[in-house]
Legacy VTK file of the C-alpha trace (Angstrom):
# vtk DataFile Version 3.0
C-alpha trace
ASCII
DATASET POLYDATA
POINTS 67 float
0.000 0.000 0.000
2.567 2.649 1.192
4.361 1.934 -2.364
1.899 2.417 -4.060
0.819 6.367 -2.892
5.034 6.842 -3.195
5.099 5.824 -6.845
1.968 8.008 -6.963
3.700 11.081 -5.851
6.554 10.666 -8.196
4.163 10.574 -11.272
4.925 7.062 -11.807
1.047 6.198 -12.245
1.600 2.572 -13.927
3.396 1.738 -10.897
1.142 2.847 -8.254
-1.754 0.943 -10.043
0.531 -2.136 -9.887
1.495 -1.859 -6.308
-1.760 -1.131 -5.503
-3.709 -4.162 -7.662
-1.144 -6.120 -5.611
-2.485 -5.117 -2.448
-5.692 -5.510 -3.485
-4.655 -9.269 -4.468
-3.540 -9.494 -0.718
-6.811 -8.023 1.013
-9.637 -5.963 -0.552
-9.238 -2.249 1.210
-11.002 1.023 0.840
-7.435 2.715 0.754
-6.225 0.745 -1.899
-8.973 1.127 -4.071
-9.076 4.788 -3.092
-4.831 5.189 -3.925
-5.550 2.995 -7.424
-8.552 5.331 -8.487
-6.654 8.533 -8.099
-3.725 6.981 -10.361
-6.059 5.937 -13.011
-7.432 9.205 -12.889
-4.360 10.930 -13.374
-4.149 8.280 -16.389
-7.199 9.742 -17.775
-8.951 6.659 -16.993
-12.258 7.786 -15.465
-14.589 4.582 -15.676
-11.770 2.942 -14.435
-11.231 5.522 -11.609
-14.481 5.329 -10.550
-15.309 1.622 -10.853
-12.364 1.691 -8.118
-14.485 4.332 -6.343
-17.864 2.041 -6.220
-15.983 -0.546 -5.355
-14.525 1.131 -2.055
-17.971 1.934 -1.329
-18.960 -1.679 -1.231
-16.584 -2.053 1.174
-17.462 0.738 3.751
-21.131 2.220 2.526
-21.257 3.964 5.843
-18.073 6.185 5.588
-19.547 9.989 5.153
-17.783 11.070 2.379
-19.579 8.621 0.166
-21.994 10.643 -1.668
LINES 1 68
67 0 1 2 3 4 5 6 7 8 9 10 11 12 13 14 15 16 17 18 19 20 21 22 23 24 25 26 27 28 29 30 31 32 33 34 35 36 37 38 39 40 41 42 43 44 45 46 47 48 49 50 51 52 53 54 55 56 57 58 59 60 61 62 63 64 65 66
């Protein structure tokens, strides 16, 4: 998880998606689902971005940011 939000900040969005797919291979997690969306956003990749984003809700449909 942690790599994946560092490979984020240095632009390297292929990367973060990676490290964070991996994670999600591990143990499905609002934060990497979260960290993955925002890197496929940066891609461009919207419906992938926010697939990532319903599927975080799934997860945790009682956080308060979910709108």
């Amino acid at each position: 998880m942690n790599l994946a939000i560092c490979y984020f900040l240095k632009e390297d969005y292929r990367k973060s998606i990676e490290r964070a797919t991996e994670s999600l291979n591990l143990q499905q997690g609002v934060k990497a689902y979260y960290r993955r969306a925002k890197a496929k956003a940066a891609l461009k990749d919207y419906w992938g971005a926010t697939a990532d984003l319903d599927e975080a809700i799934k997860i945790d449909p009682s956080d308060p940011n979910n709108f």
